[in-house]
Structure formats: structure tokens, C-alpha cells
C-alpha positions as CSV (number, residue, x, y, z in Angstrom):
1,X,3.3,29.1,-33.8
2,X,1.0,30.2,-36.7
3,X,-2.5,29.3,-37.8
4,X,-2.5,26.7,-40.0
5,X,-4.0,23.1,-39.4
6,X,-1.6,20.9,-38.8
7,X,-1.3,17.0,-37.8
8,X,0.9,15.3,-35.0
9,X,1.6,12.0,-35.1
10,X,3.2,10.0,-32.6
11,X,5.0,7.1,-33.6
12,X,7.0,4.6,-30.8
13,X,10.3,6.4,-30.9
14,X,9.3,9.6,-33.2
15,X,7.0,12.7,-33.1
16,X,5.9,14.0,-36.2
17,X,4.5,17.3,-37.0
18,X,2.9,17.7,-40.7
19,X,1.4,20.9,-42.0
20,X,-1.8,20.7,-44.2
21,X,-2.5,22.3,-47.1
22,X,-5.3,21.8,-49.5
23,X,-6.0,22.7,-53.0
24,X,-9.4,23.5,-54.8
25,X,-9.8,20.6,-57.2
26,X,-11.0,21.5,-60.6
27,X,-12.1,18.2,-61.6
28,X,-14.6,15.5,-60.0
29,X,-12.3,14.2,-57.8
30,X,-12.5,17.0,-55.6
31,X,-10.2,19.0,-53.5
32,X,-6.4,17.8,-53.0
33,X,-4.6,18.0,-49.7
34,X,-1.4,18.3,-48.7
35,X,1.3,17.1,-45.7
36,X,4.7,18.5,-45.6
37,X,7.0,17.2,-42.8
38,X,7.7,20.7,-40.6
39,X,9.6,18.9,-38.1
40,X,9.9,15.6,-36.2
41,X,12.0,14.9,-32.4
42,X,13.5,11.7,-31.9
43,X,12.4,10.5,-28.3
44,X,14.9,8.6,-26.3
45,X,12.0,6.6,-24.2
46,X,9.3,4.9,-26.0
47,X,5.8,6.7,-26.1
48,X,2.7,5.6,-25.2
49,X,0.1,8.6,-25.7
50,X,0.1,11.9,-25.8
51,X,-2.1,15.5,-25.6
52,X,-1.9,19.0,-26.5
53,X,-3.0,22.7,-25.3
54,X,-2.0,26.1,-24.8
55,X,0.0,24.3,-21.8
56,X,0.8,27.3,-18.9
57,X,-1.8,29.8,-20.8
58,X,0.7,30.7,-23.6
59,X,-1.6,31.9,-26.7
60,X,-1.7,31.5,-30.0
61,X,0.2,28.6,-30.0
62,X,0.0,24.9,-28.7
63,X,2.5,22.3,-27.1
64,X,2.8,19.1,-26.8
65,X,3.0,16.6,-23.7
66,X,3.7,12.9,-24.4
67,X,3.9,10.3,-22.2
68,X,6.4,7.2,-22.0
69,X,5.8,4.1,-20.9
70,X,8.2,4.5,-18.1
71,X,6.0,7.0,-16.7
72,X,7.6,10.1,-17.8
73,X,5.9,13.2,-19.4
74,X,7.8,14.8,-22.1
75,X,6.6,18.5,-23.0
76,X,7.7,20.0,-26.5
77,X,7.3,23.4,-27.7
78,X,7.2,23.4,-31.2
79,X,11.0,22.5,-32.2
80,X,12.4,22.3,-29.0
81,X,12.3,19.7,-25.9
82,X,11.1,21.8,-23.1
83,X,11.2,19.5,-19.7
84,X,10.8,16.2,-18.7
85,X,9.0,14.7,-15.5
86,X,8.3,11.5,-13.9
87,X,5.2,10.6,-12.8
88,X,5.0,9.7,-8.8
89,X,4.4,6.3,-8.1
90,X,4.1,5.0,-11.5
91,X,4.0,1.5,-12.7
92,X,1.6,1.5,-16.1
93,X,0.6,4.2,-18.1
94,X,-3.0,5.4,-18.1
95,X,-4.7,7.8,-20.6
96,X,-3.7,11.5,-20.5
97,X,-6.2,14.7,-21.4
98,X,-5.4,18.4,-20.8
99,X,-7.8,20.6,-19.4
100,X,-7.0,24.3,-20.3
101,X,-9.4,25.8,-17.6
102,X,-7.8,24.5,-15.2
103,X,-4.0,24.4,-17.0
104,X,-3.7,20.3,-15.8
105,X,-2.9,16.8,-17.1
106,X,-5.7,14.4,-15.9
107,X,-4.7,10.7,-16.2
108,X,-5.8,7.6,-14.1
109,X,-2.9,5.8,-12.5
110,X,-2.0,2.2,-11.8
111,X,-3.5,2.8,-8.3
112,X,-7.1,3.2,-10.1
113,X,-7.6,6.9,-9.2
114,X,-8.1,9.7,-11.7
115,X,-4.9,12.2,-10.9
116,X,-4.4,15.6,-12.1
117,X,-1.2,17.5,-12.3
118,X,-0.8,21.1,-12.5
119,X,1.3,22.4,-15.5
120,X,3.2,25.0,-13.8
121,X,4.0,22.5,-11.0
122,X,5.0,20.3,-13.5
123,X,7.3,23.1,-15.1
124,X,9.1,24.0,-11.3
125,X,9.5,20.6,-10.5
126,X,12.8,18.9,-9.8
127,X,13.9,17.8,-13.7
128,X,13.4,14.2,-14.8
129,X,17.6,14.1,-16.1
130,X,18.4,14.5,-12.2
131,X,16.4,11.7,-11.0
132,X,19.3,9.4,-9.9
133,X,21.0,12.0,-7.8
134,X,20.7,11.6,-3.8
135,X,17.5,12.9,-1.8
136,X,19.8,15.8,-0.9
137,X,20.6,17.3,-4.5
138,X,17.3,16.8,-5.1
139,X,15.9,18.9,-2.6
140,X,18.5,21.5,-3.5
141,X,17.6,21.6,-7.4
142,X,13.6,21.9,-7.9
143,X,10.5,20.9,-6.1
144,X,8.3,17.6,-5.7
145,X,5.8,17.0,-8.2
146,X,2.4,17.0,-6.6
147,X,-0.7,15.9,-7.3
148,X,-3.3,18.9,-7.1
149,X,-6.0,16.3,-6.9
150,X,-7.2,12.6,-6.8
151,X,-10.6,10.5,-7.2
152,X,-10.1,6.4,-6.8
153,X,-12.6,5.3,-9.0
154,X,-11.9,1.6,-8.3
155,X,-10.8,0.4,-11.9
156,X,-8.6,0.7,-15.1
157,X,-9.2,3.3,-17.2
158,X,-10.0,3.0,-21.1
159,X,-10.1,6.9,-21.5
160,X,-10.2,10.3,-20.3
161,X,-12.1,13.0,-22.0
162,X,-12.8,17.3,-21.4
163,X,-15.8,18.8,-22.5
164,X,-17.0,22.2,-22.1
165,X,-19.0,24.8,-23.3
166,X,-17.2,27.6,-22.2
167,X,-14.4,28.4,-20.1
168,X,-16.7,29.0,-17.1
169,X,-16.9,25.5,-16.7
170,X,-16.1,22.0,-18.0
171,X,-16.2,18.3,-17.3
172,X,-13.9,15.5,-16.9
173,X,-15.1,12.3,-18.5
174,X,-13.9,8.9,-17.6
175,X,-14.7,5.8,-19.2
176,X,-14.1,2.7,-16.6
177,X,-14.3,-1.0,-17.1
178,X,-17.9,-1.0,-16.0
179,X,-18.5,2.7,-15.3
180,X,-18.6,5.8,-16.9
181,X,-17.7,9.2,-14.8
182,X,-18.3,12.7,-15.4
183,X,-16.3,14.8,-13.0
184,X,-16.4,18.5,-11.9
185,X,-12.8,19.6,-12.7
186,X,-11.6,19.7,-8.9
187,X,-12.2,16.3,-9.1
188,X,-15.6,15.8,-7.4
189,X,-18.4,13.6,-9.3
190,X,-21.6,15.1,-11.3
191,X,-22.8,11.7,-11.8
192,X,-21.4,8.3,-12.7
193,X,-23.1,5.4,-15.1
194,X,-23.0,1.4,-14.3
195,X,-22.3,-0.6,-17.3
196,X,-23.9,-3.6,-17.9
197,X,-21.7,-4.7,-20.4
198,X,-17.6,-4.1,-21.8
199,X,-17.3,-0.7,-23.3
200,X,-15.1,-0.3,-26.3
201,X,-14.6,3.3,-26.7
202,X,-16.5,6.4,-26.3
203,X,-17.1,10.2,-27.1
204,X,-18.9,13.1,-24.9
205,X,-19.8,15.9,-27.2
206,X,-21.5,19.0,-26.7
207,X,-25.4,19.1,-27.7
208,X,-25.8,23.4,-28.3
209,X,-29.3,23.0,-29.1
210,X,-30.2,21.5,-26.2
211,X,-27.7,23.1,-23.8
212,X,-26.4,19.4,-22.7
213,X,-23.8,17.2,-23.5
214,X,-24.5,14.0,-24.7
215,X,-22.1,11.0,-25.0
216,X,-21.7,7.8,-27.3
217,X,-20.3,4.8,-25.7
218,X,-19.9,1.5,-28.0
219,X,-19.0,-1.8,-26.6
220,X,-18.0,-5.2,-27.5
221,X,-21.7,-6.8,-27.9
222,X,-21.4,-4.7,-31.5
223,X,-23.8,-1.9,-29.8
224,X,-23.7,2.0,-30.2
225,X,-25.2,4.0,-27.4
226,X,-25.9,7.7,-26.8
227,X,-26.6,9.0,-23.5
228,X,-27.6,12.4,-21.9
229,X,-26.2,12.8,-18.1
230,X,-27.1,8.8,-17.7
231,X,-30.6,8.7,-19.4
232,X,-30.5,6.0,-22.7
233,X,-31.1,8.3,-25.1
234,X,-30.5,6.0,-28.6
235,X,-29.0,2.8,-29.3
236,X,-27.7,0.8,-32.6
237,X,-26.7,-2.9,-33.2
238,X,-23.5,-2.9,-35.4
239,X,-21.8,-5.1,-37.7
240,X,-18.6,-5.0,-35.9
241,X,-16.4,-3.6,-32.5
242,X,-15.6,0.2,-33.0
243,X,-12.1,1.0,-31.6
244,X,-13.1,4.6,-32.6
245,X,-16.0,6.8,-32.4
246,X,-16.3,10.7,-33.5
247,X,-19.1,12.9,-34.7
248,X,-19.5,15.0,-37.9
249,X,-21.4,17.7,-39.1
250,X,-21.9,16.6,-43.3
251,X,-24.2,18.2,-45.2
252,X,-26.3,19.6,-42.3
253,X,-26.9,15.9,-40.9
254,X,-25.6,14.4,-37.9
255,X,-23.1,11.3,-38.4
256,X,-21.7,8.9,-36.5
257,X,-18.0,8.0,-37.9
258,X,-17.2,4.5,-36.8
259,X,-13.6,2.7,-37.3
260,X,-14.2,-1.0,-36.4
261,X,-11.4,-3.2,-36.0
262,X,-11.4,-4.0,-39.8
263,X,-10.1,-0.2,-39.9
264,X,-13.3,0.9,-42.2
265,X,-15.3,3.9,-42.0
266,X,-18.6,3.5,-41.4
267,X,-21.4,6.4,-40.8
268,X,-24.8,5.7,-38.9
């Protein structure tokens, strides 16, 4: 509820929720930061992943929605458990974005198909506590959850994420086994990318300067590519596998933060 960075960190059977302060450093080590524990909810089904937004439009403010390996999605509003839902047909869980143009959780199921779930039909759906009752309590006590849309993109999913520029539009992007997808967000396809080799992780971000977005897509030959729409824009042999890619803005020059499975930072 207030303005100040904070960090959530989801552990198994735990959320977390840190505030973080820093301090101007007088000395050559620099500025000191902080983390104070603001609050933490004990989860009674083991988590898996989770996401975050201004869930159902609410401002100045964000919730969380984590998902359990059972298939359920847990929303939280700061210090309190707000509602619980089970995913239809679930059997393994996928990765989960939120798209706040839209106000939906995208995530790819077990049936290979990106889903997305509307938050406010998630909210007036029947409540995940009553889910053993009979077929007849449940259609007396809250509504199905459906799916607002679906796109079966044929394989698993490594990772789901929502670019845009503004709120007038945005894309969905998908990294596959062997394919990358960039959806519209009603669910039909811009374009879509054949690998020719086992992505390990990837980022789209937003080029301003040149009005596109461009995305960086590392795999487990040790190579680093960049691509605009599905053009090969740069590429990079590493020392190692990244399991994490982002981009930072240091110093006015463009880096490339890599976390390889040795779990240290590299920039190229």
C-alpha cells in the first residue's frame, strides 16, 4: 500500500515480503541497503511460481497471485489471503504472467496451450475451500472458472512474458521447447520463431529508440541471441548456460546481466 520498493520472495511453504531501504555511503564502499521483514503468510500448499499487478485495476497498490503445484492460484492482498482457485483441468504447473491491460493470468497448461484467465472471473468463481462439496452446492455457491481464451502451441512451456509500450497495446511472449511466440493479447499470433537448438531462458524488452521490441534468448550450446520480431539481430558464444537473463542501463551503456548455473554475474 505505499511507495517504497520492496522484495517478495517466495519460498516452498512461505511468502516473504521485505521492504528496502538504502543509505548514502560516506565511505568507498558505497551506498548501504536495507531489508526489513514487513510481513510473511504461511501457505498450506506448496508453491511453485508466482506474479504480481494491480490485479482487478485497484491502484496504487499491488497483489500477489501464487500458484501451487496442485494447481491452485492463491491471491494475497498485502497482509491478508484474499481467495483461492483451482485451475480447470490441471495436472502440472506451467509459468504464470499477469497482463494488466487486459486484468488476466496467462499460463500454458499441461494440455500444451497458452490459457488466460480473467481476474474478476477468477474473484466470482465458486471458492477453492468448497471444492469437495456435490455438483449441486457448487452451482448454488459461485460460478465456473472459465477460460477467456486458449492457443495450443503444441509444446511445454519454459516461460511466459508481457511487453508493452503503452497501455494501448501489449504482447504475450512465449518461449517453447523449439519455438518462440509473440501473441496479440486475445490470444492470436504476431509471429512465432523455430529454434534450431534448446533454449535456456529468455527476455523481450522494449527498444524506445527504435520503436520495437527486441528479445534475448540463450540456450544450452553456451550462445546468447538478440532478435527483433524474428530477424538475428546479434549473437555471443559464452562460457557457460545462463538460467537467467536481464538488461541494465549502467553508466549510459547497455549490459547484458547473465546468471549461469555457477550462480555468477556476468555482463556482456
Amino acid at each position: 500500500g505505499t511507495e517504497m520498493l520492496h522484495l517478495a520472495v517466495l519460498h516452498s511453504r512461505k511468502l516473504c515480503v521485505y521492504s528496502v531501504s538504502g543509505t548514502l555511503g560516506n565511505v568507498e564502499h558505497g551506498n548501504q541497503y536495507q531489508m526489513k521483514l514487513m510481513y510473511e503468510h504461511n501457505l498450506q500448499r506448496t508453491a511453485c511460481n508466482m506474479t504480481y499487478g494491480s490485479f482487478g485495476g485497484i491502484k496504487g497498490r499491488d497483489l500477489i497471485c501464487i500458484q501451487s503445484m496442485d494447481g491452485m492460484l492463491m491471491v494475497f492482498e498485502q497482509e491478508s489471503y484474499a481467495f483461492g482457485r483451482f485451475l480447470p483441468g490441471f495436472l502440472l504447473p506451467g509459468p504464470l504472467a499477469y497482463s494488466s491491460r487486459t486484468d488476466s493470468f496467462i499460463t500454458v497448461s499441461s494440455c500444451r496451450q497458452v490459457e488466460s484467465y480473467k481476474y474478476q472471473v477468477l474473484a466470482f468463481a465458486t471458492d477453492a475451500d468448497k471444492r469437495q462439496e456435490t455438483e449441486q452446492q457448487k452451482l448454488g455457491s459461485g460460478k465456473r472458472l472459465v477460460v477467456d481464451w486458449t492457443l495450443n502451441i503444441g509444446e511445454q512451456a519454459f516461460d511466459i512474458c508481457i511487453v508493452s509500450f503503452n497501455q494501448s497495446a501489449s504482447s504475450v511472449f512465449v518461449l517453447g521447447e523449439r519455438n518462440f511466440f509473440c501473441l496479440k493479447d486475445n490470444g492470436q499470433i504476431r509471429f512465432m520463431k523455430k529454434l534450431d537448438w534448446s533454449p535456456s531462458c529468455f527476455l523481450p524488452y522494449c527498444s524506445v529508440s527504435e520503436g520495437t521490441i527486441n528479445t534475448l534468448i540463450a540456450n544450452h550450446n553456451n550462445m546468447l541471441h538478440i532478435y527483433q520480431d524474428v530477424t538475428l539481430k546479434w549473437a555471443t558464444q559464452l562460457p557457460h548456460i545462463p538460467v537467467a537473463v536481464r538488461v541494465g542501463c549502467l553508466q549510459f551503456s547497455l549490459w547484458k546481466d547473465l546468471l549461469p548455473r555457477s550462480s555468477t554475474l556476468e555482463k556482456c
